[in-house]
C-alpha positions as CSV (number, residue, x, y, z in Angstrom):
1,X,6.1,21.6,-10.8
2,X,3.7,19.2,-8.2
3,X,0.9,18.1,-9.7
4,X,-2.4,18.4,-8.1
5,X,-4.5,15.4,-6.5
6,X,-5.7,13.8,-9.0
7,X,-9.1,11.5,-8.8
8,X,-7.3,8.6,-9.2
9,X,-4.8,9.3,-6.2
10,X,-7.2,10.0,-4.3
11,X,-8.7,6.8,-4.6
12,X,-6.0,5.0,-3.8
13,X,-5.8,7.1,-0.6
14,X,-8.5,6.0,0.5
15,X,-8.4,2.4,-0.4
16,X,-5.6,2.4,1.8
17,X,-7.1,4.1,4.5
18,X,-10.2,1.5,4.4
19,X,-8.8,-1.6,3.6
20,X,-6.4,-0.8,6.8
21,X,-9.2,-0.1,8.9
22,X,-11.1,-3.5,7.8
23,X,-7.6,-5.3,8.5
24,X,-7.8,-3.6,12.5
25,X,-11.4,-4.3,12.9
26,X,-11.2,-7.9,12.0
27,X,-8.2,-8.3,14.2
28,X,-9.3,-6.2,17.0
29,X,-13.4,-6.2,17.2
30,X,-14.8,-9.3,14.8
31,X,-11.4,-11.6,15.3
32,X,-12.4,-12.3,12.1
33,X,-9.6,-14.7,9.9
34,X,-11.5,-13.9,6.3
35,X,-11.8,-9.9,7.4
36,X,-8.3,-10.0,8.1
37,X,-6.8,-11.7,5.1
38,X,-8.8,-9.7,2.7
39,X,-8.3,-6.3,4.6
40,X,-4.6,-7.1,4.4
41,X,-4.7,-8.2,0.5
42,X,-6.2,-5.0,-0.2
43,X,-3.7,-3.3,1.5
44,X,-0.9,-5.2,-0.3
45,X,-1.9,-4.2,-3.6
46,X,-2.9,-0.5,-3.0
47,X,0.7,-0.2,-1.5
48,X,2.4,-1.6,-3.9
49,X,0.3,0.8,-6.9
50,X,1.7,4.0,-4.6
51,X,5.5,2.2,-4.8
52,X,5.1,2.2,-8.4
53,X,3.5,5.8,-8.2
54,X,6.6,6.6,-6.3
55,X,8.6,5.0,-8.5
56,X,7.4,7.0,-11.8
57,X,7.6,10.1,-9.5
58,X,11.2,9.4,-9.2
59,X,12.0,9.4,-12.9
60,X,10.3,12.5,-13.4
61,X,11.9,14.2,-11.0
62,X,15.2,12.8,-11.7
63,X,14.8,14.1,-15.5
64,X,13.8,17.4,-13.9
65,X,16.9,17.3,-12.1
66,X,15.3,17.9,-8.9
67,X,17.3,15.6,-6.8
68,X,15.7,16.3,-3.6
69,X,12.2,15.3,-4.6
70,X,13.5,12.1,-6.3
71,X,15.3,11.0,-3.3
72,X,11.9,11.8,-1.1
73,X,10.2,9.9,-3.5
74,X,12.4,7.4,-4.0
75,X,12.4,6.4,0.1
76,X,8.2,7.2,0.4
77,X,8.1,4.2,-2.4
78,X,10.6,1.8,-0.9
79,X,8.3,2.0,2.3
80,X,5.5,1.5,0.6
81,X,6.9,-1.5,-1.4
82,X,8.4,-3.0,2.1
83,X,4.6,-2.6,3.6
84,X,2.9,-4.4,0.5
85,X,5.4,-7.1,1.0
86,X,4.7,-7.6,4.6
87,X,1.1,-7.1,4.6
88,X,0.9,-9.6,1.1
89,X,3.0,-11.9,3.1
90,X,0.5,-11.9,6.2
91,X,-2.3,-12.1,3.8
92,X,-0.8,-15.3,1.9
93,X,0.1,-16.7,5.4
94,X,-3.4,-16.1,7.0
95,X,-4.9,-17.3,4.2
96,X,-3.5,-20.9,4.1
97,X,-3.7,-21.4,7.6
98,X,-7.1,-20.4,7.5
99,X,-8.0,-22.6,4.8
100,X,-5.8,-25.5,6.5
101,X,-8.1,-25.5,9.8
């Protein structure tokens, strides 16, 4: 059984969605360092919430025996924990070479 969007996935959604689009508009249109590095923070840390939302998603569906869903969920929340490393690392990066200059 799927469950439905819940209020609290939809949030995330969209905090992934905006803090995306603040990470592009301070790289593309302000060429702004702070922008950047918080947009990109923001972005870590939602992803890595869905991973872990993947990751329960996985167990359920595993103890469901619904092997096909656990293996889509399972991949979905290695992505997403591969993107909040990468965009943690770029944050962390940013950051001390901002605060270096």
């Amino acid at each position: 059984m799927r469950k439905a969007l819940t209020p609290a996935r939809l949030l995330l959604v969209v905090v992934i969605v905006v803090s995306g689009v603040v990470a592009v508009y301070g790289l593309a249109i302000a060429k702004s360092v702070p922008m950047i590095v918080s947009g990109t923070a923001v972005l870590g840390l939602s992803l890595l919430l869905l991973g872990l939302v993947a990751a329960g998603a996985v167990v359920r569906a595993g103890k469901r025996g619904d092997g096909a869903m656990a293996f889509t969920a399972a991949m979905f929340g290695g992505l997403c924990m591969f993107a909040a490393a990468g965009s943690l690392a770029v944050a962390i990066v940013l950051g001390l070479l901002a605060a270096s200059a």
